[in-house]
N, C-alpha and C positions, 0 to 999 in steps of 0.2 A: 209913350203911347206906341210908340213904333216899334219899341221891345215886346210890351204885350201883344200887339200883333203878330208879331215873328213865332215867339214862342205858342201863340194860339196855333199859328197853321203847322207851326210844329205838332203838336200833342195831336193834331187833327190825322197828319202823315203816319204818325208812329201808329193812331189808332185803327185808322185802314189800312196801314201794312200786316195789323194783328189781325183784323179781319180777313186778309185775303189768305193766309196763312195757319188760318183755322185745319186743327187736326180732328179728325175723329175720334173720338171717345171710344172707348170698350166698350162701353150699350151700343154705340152704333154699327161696329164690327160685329157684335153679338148677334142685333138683331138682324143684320144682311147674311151671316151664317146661317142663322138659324129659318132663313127663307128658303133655304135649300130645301126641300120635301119629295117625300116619293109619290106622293098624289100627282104632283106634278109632272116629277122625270117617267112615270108608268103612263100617262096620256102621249108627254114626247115621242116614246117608244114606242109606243098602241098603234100610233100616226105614222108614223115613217117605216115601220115594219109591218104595217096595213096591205094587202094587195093592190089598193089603187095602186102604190110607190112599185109595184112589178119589180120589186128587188133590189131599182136605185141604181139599175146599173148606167155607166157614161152614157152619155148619147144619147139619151133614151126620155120617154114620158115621162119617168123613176124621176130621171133628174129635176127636168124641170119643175114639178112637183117640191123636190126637195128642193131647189135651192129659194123657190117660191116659199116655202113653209121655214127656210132660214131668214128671209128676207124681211118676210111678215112681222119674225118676231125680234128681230133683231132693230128692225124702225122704232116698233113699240118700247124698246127698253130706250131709246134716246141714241143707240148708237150709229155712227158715222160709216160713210163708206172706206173702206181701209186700201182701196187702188183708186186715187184720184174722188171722182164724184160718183165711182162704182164700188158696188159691192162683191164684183165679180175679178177674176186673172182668168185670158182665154187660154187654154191647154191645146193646144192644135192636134188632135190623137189619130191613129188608123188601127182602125180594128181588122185584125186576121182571122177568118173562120176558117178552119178548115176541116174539108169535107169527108166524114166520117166511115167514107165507104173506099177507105182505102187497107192496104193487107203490108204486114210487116212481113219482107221473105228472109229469112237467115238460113244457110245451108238449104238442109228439105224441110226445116218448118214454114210456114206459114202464121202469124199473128194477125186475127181483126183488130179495129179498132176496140178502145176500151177490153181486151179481151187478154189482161193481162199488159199490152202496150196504150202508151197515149203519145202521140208522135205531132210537128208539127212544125211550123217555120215562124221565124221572126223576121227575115226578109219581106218586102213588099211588092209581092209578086204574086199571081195566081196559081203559079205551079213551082216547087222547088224537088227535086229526086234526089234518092242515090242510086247509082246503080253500080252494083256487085262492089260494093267501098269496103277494102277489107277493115277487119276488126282490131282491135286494139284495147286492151284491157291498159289503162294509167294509174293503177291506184287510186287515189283521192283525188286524182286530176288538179292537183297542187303545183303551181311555180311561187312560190315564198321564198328568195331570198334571207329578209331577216332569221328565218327558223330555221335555216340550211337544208331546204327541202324544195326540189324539183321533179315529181313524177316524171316530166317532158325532157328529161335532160338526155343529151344522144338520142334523142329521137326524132324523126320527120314524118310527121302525122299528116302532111296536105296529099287530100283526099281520102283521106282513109277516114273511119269511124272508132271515134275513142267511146267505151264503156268505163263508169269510172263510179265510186260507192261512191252516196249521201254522207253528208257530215264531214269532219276532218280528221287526222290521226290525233288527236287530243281523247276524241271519243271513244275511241278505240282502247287504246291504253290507261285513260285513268289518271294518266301521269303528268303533274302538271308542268314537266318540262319540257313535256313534247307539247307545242305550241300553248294553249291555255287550259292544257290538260280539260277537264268534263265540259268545261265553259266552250259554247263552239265559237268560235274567228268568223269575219266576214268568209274567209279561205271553205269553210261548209257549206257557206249558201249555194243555191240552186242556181243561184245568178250567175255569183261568179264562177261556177263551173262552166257556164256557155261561154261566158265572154275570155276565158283563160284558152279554150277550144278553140273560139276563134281567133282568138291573136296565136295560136299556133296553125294556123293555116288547116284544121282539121273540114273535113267538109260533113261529116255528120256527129253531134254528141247524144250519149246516152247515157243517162242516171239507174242504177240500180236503185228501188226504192224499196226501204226495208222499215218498219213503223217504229221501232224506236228511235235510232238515230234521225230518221226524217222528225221524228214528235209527232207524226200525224198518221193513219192509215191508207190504205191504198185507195180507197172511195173519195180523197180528199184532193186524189192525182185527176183522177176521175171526174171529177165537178169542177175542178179549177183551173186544171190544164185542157178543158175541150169546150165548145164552144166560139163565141166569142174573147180574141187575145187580144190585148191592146198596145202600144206600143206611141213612139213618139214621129210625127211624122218629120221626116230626113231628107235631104238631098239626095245621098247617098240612097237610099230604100232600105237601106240595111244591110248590104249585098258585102255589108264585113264581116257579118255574122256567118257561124258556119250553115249550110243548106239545108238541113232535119235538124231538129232538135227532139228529145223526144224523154221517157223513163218507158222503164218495164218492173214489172215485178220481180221479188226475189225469188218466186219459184220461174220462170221464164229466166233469168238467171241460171240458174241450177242448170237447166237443159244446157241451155248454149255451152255456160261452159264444160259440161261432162262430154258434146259434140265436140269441143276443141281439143279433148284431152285432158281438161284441167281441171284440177277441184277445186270449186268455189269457194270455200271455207278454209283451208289453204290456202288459198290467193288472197282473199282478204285478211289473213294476218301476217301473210309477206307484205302487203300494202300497207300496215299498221306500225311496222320494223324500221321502215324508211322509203326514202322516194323507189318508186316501183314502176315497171311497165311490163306487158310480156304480149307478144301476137295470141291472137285466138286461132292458131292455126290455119286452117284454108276456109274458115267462114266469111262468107261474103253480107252485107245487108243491101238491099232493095225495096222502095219505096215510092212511090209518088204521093204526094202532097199537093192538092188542090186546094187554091184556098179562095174564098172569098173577099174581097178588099174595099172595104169603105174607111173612107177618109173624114174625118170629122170634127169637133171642137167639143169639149167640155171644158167644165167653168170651177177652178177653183174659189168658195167664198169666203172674203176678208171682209171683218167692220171690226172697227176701232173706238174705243172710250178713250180720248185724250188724255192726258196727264195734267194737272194743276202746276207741275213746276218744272217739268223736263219731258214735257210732249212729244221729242223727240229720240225719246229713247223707251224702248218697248220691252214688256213681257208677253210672249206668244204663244195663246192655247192654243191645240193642236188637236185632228179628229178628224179621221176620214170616214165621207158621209156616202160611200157607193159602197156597193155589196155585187152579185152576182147576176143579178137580173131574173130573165125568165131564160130557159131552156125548152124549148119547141119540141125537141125530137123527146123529151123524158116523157115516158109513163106517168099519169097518173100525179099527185104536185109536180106543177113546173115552177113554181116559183120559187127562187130563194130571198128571201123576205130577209134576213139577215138584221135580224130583234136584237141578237148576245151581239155580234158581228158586224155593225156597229150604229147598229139605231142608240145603244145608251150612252155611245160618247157623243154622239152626235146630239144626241136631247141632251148629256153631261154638259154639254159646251152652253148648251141655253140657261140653264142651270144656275152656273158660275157667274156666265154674263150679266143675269138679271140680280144676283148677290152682293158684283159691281155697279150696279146700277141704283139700288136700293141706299147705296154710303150717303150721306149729305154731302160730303166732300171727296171729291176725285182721289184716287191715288196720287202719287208724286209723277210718277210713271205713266205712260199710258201702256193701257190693255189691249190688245187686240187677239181675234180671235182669226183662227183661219181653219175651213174644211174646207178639204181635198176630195180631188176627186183621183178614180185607179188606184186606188191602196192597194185593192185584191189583184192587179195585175202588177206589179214590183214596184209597189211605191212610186209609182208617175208622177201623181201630183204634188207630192211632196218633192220628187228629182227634179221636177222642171222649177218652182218654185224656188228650190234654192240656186238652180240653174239663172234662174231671173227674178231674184228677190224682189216684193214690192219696198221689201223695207229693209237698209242693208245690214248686210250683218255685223258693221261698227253700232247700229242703233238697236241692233237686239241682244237683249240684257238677258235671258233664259227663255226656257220652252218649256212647258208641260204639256206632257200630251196624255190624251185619255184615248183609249180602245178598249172595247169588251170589257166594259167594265164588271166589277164583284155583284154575280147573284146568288151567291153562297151567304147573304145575312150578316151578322156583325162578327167580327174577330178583334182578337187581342194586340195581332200587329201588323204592320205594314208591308209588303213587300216591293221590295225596288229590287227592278231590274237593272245589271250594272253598277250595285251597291260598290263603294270608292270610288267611281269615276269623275265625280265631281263636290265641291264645295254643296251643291245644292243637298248632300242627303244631312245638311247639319240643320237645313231651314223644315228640310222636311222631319229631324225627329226634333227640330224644338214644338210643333203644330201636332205631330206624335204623340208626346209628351202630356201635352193639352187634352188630349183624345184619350189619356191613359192606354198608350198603345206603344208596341217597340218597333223598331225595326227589323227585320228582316230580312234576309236575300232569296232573290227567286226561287221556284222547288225546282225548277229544272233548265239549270242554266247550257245543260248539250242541247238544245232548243236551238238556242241562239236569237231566244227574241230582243234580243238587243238588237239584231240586223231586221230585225220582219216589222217595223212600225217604223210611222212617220216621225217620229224623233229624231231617226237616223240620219236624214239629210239635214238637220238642224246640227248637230253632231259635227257632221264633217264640215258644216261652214263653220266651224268653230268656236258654235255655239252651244254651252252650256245644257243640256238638256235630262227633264227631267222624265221617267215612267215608271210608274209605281201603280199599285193598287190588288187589293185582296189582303190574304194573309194566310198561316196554317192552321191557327189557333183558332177554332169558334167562341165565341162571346159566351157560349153556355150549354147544357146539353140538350137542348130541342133544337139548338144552331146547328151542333153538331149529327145532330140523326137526318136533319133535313139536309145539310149539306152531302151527309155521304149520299141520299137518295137524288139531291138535283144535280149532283155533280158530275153522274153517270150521263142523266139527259142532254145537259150542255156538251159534255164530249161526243157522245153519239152525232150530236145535232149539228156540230162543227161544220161549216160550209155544207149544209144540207139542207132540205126545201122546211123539214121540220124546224129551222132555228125561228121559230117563229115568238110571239107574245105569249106569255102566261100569267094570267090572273091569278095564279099561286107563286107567282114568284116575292121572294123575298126582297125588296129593293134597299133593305136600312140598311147595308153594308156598303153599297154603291153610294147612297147620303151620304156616311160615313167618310168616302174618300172624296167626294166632290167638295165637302166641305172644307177637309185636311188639304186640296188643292187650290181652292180659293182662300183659305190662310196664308198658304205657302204663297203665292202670288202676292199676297197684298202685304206681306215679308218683303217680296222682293221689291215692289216698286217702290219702298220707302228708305231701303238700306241705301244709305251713301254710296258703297264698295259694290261693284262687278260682284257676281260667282266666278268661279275659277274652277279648271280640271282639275286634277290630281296630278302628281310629278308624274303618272306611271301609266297617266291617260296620253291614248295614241291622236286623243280630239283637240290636239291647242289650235286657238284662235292664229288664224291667218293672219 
């Protein structure tokens, strides 16, 4: 009797360990994919690129609005708060305005604002100048060690003002042995230009801005560099950074240097040859910068779907939910509503979420999702975020992140940005595969979007990170004629008041990828094994 007992509570154990253990079936992954819809993601987008949201910028009505309309829907699917019993990480930011009624002086020109210059400080201070700070042309304004390349080298820049090209010498030459040849390097960004400036003790920088190599035009200098700037509030105020920061165009360009003597065209393909520096002769620059200073908090938002069997180890969507706000002094729209820009990853994220939500059984993993806030200002809320993880990054397993997503309609294949970098692009063409789609590499990796999304700081904590989406191939020829015709619009509309909703947009390409991203995910949370970089990736795990 005592045997039959034993074996009963046995057969009872084995039968609720099969129970708790239950996997999802293919219908039930099917039918949580196939929840995905654009009726849906086109309301997200409608809502959050609406003018109520004033553009979504930090700090602002926008915000709160949006993280209100994350919160909402984020309860409603079942999920948790992902920092403690909140659904919020406080950003502590100060915004710098400054005041647009100031004059660039170099020799006997004169520059307004916006008038060919946009100038401007990341100090935290009300007023920063230069006054009569000579010039200095650095080439690519590069110190790279590894690539054997130092613009700075024998030079002493403190106080004076470095002028220096967009992009890196890879872009220039072609050649993929001068740094990643067409692919651009952190070494191109606009960032690290300032911050290589200021650890050379330079006291003003300036970007030549020229549309190709930057990827974008000069109206995009225009809208994004002026206004409200955000930055991280510091001890310090900033006061390491150099005093102006600023760009000009390449025909303001052209003058200065014909004024020093020099030819512009010339000098940038001595700066393309190897590390370069040269005086701009007896030109001086002159500036003051007034700037406005508020100090303030915005909220990055985290919520979590637990995992059924290692709860403590996470896959992290990723989606910056701020845009540009409103602009007071602009004619005519002030708002930039920012629909492409990233009301669709932002609605993409709800998307996915609720796909996760729909399973009968939890992933292995759990899910969490995180928007940010300051994407449009250098990735803030992703740098602080991974500055101070909520979740560390031994517990995070990969990252997908979605921005601007595809409204060019369906295509044939994939494209990742950063294609090799990781073990992730195998999970991504087995889910490819499924789609009858291939993979791809970006159309335009001198871009450098691999540095301009919030991936990036998942990246460098040495986490596996994924971004993908679109393709070159249209699904058919009405994809294809509608594509060449909306593809003009989106680029025009780039950071502009126009990036707004449209009722003719195509959304089934953007389905397309949210679905291919919520596979890839729920890939991930059930494989045994980590993803891994590549031998030749510069992101391994810390």
């Amino acid at each position: 009797m005592k045997l039959k007992l034993t074996l009963s509570a046995l057969s009872l154990a084995i039968l609720a360990g099969c129970a708790t253990t239950k996997s999802n079936t293919p219908e039930d992954i099917a039918t949580a994919y196939n929840s995905i819809n654009a009726e849906q993601l086109g309301e997200h987008i409608k809502t959050l690129a609406s003018d109520e949201f004033e553009g979504r910028a930090p700090s602002s009505k926008g915000e709160e609005l949006t993280l209100a309309y994350l919160t909402q829907h984020f309860k409603a699917l079942g999920y948790e708060p992902g920092n403690g019993n909140s659904f919020l990480q406080e950003v502590p930011l100060v915004s710098i305005e400054a005041d647009p009624n100031m004059t660039l002086k170099i020799g006997e020109r004169s520059y307004p604002y916006k008038k060919g210059m946009v100038m401007g400080t990341s100090r935290i201070s009300p007023e920063q100048s230069l006054n009569n700070s000579e010039l200095v042309f650095v080439g690519y304004g590069v110190n790279a060690p590894e690539y054997g390349w130092n613009d700075y080298e024998g030079l002493d820049v403190k106080g004076k003002t470095v002028v220096m090209l967009v992009n890196d010498p890879g872009y220039a030459t072609k050649d993929p042995k001068v740094f990643n040849g067409n692919t651009m390097t952190y070494y191109g960004r606009w960032t690290y230009k300032y911050e290589e400036a200021s650890r050379q003790g330079a006291a003003g920088a300036i970007i030549i801005h020229e549309t190709a190599p930057a990827s974008y035009p000069w109206e995009v200098v225009e809208n994004s560099w002026s206004g409200e700037q955000f930055g991280f509030q510091k001890e310090n105020n900033n006061m390491d950074r150099v005093a102006v920061e600023g760009w000009i165009s390449v025909d303001v360009a052209k003058e200065l240097f014909a004024d020093a003597g020099l030819n512009f065209d010339e000098a940038k393909k001595k700066a393309a040859q190897g590390a370069y520096h040269v005086d701009m002769g007896d030109l001086t620059a002159s500036v003051d910068v007034k700037s406005t200073i508020k100090k303030s908090v915005s909220y990055n938002f985290i919520a979590t779907l637990p995992g059924a069997k290692k709860s403590d180890e996470h896959i992290i969507y990723s989606a910056h939910w701020d845009h540009l706000g409103v602009d007071p002094n602009r004619k005519g729209d002030k708002i930039y509503n920012g629909a492409h820009d990233n009301a669709t990853g932002t609605g993409g994220i709800i998307e996915v979420a609720e796909a996760f939500a729909k399973l009968p059984q939890r992933p292995d993993r759990s899910i969490t999702f995180l928007a940010v806030t300051a994407e449009e200002q250098g990735l803030l809320g992703s740098k602080f975020y991974a500055e101070t993880p909520v979740i560390p990054a031994n517990q995070t397993v990969a990252n997908i992140n979605l921005d601007a997503l595809n409204l060019l309609g369906k295509v044939k294949d994939i494209s990742v940005v950063g294609l090799g970098k990781s073990s992730l692009d195998g999970v991504l063409k087995e889910v490819a595969d499924e789609q009858s789609r291939s993979i791809s590499n970006e159309s335009n990796p001198s871009a450098g979007i691999y540095y301009r999304s919030d991936h990036f700081a998942f990246a460098n904590m040495g986490i596996p990170a994924m971004y993908a989406g679109g393709g070159h191939e249209p699904y058919d020829d009405a994809t294809a004629k509608y594509r060449k015709r909306m593809s003009l619009v989106l680029r025009g509309c780039y950071h502009q008041p126009c990036d707004r909703y449209r009722k003719e947009w195509d959304l089934s390409g953007a389905v397309q990828d949210l679905q291919l991203f919520f596979k890839a995910g729920y890939l991930i949370s059930q494989e045994e094994a980590w993803p891994t970089w590549s031998e030749t990736s510069e992101f391994q795990r810390k």
